[in-house]
C-alpha positions, 0 to 999 in steps of 0.5 A: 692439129686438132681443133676444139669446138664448144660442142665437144669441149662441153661434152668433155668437160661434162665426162670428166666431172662424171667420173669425179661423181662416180669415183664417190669422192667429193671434188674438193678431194679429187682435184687436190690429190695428186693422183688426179692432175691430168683430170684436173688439168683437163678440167681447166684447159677446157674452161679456158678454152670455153672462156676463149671463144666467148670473149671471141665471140662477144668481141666480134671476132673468131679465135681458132683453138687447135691441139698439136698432136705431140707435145713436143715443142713446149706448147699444149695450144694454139690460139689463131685469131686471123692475124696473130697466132700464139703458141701456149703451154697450159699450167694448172694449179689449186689456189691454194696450192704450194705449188710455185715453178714450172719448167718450161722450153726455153723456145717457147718464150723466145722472140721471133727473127723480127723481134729477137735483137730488138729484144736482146737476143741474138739471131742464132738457135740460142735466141730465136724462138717461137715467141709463145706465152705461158698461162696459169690457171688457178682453180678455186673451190667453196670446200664447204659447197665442195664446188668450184667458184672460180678460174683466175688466169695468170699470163708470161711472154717475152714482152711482159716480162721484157716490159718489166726489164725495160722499167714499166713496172716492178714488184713491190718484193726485191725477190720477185724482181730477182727472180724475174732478171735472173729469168730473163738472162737464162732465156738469151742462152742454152739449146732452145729445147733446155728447160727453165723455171718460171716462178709465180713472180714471172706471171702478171695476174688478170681479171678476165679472160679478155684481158689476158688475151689482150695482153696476149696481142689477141683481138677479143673484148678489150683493148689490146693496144698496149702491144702496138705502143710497145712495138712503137717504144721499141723501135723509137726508144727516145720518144716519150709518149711511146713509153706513156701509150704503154703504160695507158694500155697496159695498166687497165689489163692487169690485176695484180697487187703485187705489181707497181707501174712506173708513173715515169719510165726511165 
C-alpha cells in the first residue's frame, strides 16, 4: 500500500492543474473532454482525500489513506480510522454530466462473514465479500469564471442500500426503487470478481464530507451512531425503538430530495 500525506497530495494536485494551464485550454473545456478523465479523476480523489483528513483532524481522530498498488480488487483506497477499515472505489463525474452507471465488483459491496446471513447472503464466494463502499464525486465549475466551485459527494454500501430494502427509506421515483431492488439481488449472486451496475439511484447524496464518513461508519466530525443502531436493528429485529435510533441518526446525514424517510418502519 502507498499512503498519501497532505503534503504531497498538495503537491500533486498543484501539478495536475499546471498542465491544465500550460495545455492553454480553459478548465471548464479540459475537464469535460473526455480525453482528459484520468486528470480529472486525479483531480478529484485528491480533494477527497485532502477533505478526509481535515474532517479527521477537526473530529479529534486520524484517517490513514493508502493506495493498493494494483487495482485489481475493485477498490482504488483505503480509509483506516484505527477501528474501521473501509475499502472504497472512486468515481468521478462532471455535474452536469449524462453520465449515469458504473460497474463495479460485486465483492466490493458484499458484507463480511459476520454480516453476510444477517444481510441475506449466504456464506459462500457468492455472498461474502469485502464489505467496501463506492463514492461519487460530482465536480461543479462557474463556466463563466471557468473555475471550479464545488465537490459534492454521493456514497453506496450494503447497509445504505439494505437500510432502504429493510424500508427506512424510499424514492419518490418507482424507478429508482426498481433500479435500487433489482441491484441488491444481483448482488446475493454470480463470482465475486463479475461486475454490476450501479446507477445514480444506488447512492445517497451528503452535504459534507464528515457526513459521508459517518454514514461510512468512520469516526470523523458527526455523529456516526446511525450504524451502531442499525447493527442493534439487525440483531433485534422486533424492538422498535432499534428502527427509531436508525432513522434519529441516519436522517440528519443525508441530503437528498429524492429520498423519502419512513416516519414508521414496518
Amino acid at each position: 500500500m502507498t499512503q498519501i500525506s497532505r503534503s504531497r497530495n498538495g503537491s500533486v494536485t498543484s501539478m495536475l492543474l499546471c498542465a491544465i494551464w500550460n495545455a492553454h485550454m480553459s478548465l471548464y473545456r479540459y475537464l469535460n473532454d473526455g480525453r482528459n478523465s484520468l486528470t480529472r479523476e486525479k483531480l478529484a480523489n485528491y480533494r477527497f482525500f485532502y477533505e478526509v483528513k481535515v474532517a479527521a483532524v477537526k473530529g479529534g481522530s486520524d484517517i490513514q489513506i493508502s493506495l493498493p498498488e494494483i487495482d485489481k480488487e475493485g477498490y482504488d483506497v483505503v480509509l483506516d480510522d484505527g477501528d474501521e477499515v473501509r475499502l472504497l472505489q472512486l468515481k468521478t463525474a462532471m455535474s452536469e454530466s449524462t453520465t449515469s452507471q458504473w460497474d463495479i465488483q460485486k465483492q466490493l459491496l458484499r458484507p463480511d462473514k459476520f454480516y453476510a446471513e444477517k444481510l441475506g447472503f449466504e456464506l459462500s464466494s457468492e455472498g461474502v465479500g469485502l464489505m467496501g463502499g463506492v463514492v461519487l464525486i460530482s465536480i461543479g465549475m462557474n463556466n463563466t469564471k471557468d473555475a471550479i466551485t464545488t465537490f459534492h459527494y454521493s456514497y453506496c454500501d450494503i447497509f445504505t442500500l439494505k437500510a432502504f430494502e429493510f424500508g427506512f427509506f424510499s424514492y419518490t421515483s418507482p424507478a429508482s426503487n426498481t433500479a435500487v431492488k433489482t441491484l441488491i439481488s444481483s448482488l446475493t449472486r454470480g463470482r465475486r470478481h463479475q461486475m454490476v451496475t450501479l446507477t445514480r439511484s444506488a447512492f445517497i447524496k451528503v452535504d459534507t464530507i464528515d457526513n459521508l464518513l459517518a454514514i461510512a461508519n468512520l469516526n470523523a466530525g458527526s455523529n456516526n451512531q446511525w450504524r451502531i443502531a442499525f447493527d442493534n436493528f439487525l440483531f433485534n429485529r422486533s424492538e422498535k425503538h432499534f428502527r427509531e435510533q436508525v432513522l434519529e441518526y441516519l436522517c440528519p446525514l443525508v441530503n437528498d430530495k429524492r429520498i423519502r424517510f419512513s416516519s414508521m418502519v414496518s
